[in-house]
C-alpha positions in Angstrom: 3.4 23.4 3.9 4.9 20.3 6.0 2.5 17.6 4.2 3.9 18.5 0.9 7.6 18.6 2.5 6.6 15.0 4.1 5.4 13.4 0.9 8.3 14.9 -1.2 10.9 14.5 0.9 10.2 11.1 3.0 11.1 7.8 1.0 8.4 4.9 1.0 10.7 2.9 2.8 10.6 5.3 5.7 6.8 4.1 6.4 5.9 1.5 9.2 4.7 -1.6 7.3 3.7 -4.4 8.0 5.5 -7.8 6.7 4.3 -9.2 3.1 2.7 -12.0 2.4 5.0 -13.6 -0.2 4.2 -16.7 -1.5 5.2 -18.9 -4.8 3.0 -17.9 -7.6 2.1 -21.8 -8.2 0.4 -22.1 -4.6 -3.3 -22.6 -4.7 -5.5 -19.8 -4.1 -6.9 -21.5 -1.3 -3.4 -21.9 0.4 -2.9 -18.1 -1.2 -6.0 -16.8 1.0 -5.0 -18.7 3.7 -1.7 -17.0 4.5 -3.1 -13.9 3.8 -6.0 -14.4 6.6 -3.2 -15.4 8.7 -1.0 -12.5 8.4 -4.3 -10.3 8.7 -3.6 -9.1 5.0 -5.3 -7.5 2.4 -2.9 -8.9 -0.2 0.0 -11.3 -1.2 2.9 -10.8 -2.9 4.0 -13.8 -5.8 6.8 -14.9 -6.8 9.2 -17.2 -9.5 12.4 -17.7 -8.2 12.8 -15.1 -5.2 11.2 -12.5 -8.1 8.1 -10.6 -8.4 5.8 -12.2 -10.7 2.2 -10.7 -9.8 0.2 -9.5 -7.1 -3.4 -10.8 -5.6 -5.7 -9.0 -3.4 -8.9 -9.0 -1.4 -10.6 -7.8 -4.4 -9.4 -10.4 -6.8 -11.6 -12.5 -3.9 -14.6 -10.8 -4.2 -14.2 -10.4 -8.0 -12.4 -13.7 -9.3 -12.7 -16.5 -6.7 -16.5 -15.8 -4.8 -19.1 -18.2 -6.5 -16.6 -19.2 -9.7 -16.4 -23.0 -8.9 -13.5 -24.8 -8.3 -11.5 -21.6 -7.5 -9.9 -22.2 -4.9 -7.5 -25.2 -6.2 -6.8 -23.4 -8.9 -3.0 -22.0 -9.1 -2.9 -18.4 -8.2 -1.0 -17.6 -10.9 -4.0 -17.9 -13.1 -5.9 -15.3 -11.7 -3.2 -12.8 -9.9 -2.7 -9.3 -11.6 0.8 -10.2 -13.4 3.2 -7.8 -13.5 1.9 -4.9 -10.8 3.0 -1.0 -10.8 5.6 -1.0 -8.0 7.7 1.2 -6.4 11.6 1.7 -5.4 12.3 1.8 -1.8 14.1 5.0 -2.5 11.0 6.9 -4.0 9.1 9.6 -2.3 6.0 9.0 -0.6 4.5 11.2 -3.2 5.1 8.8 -6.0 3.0 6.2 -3.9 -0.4 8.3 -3.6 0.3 9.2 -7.2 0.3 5.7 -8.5 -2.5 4.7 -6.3 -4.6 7.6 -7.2 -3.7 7.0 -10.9 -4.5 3.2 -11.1 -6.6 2.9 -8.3 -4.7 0.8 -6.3 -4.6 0.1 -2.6 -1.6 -2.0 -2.4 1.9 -0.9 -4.4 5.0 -3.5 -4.1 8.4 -2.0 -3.0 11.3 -3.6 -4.9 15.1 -2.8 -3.8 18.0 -2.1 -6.7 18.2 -5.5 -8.0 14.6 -6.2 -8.7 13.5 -8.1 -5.2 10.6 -7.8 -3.0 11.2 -5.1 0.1 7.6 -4.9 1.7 4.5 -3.6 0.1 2.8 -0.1 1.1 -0.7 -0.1 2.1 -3.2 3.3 1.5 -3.2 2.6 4.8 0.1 3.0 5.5 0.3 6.6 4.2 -2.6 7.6 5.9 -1.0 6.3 9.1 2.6 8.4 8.4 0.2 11.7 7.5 -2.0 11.4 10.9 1.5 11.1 12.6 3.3 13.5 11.7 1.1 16.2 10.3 -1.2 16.1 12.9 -0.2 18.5 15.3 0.3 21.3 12.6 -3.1 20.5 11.2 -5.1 20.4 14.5 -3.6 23.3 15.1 -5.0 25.4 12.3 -7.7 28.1 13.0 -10.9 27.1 11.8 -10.2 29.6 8.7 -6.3 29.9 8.1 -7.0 32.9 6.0 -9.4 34.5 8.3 -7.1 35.3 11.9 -7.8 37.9 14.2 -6.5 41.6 13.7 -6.1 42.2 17.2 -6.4 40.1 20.7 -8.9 38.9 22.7 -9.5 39.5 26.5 -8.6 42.2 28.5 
């Protein structure tokens, strides 16, 4: 079926992204929510040193910074998820929704051979490349795929 060819075969890479948020991991988590409003972002990338140190999210909002006070001059790296599952640029698409579906993630960083930050893909991204490209074939389909017509219609 061409959705299991696309996710197999198609690296990560391959997927329109939009640029990460990358920030220094001892930025405030004010400043850290900040940049992420402004690049419309659900997440931001942090960093020691040009390398990957953790990642923090929209749900680390909701769940570590909304009604704790003082939060938001704390340093992010205090709260961030250190050390996030990520991917390598080269890896199928498939690899992706398997490590989102596995750790129930929504945002996976995309690291190149030496270890630094590429982008970051989005469940949103791979639902974008599927709606794409699959589309056609799957709007296509007769209502039952296993159920066509032995003979045709009309006159």
């Amino acid at each position: 079926m061409i959705i299991e060819k696309s996710v197999q075969e198609v690296e990560v890479i391959a997927l329109k992204m939009d640029p990460p948020v990358v920030l220094e991991e001892t930025a405030s988590v004010g400043d850290v929510i900040r940049k992420m409003q402004e690049g419309r972002s659900g997440y931001a990338l942090l960093c020691r040193e040009g390398r990957l140190t953790g990642i923090f999210t929209e749900r680390d909002v909701l769940n570590k910074v909304v009604c704790v006070e003082g939060a938001l001059a704390r340093p992010v790296s205090e709260i961030m998820t250190r050390d996030p599952v990520c991917l390598h640029e080269k890896e199928p698409i498939r690899s992706a929704i398997l490590k989102m579906h596995k750790g129930g993630f929504r945002n996976i960083p995309i690291l190149d051979d030496d270890g630094k930050i590429v982008t970051c893909v989005r469940h949103k991204d791979i639902v974008h490349h599927l709606v794409e490209h699959v589309a056609q074939h799957v709007l296509n389909l007769p209502p039952d795929p296993n159920n066509l017509p032995n003979k045709r219609e009309g006159g």
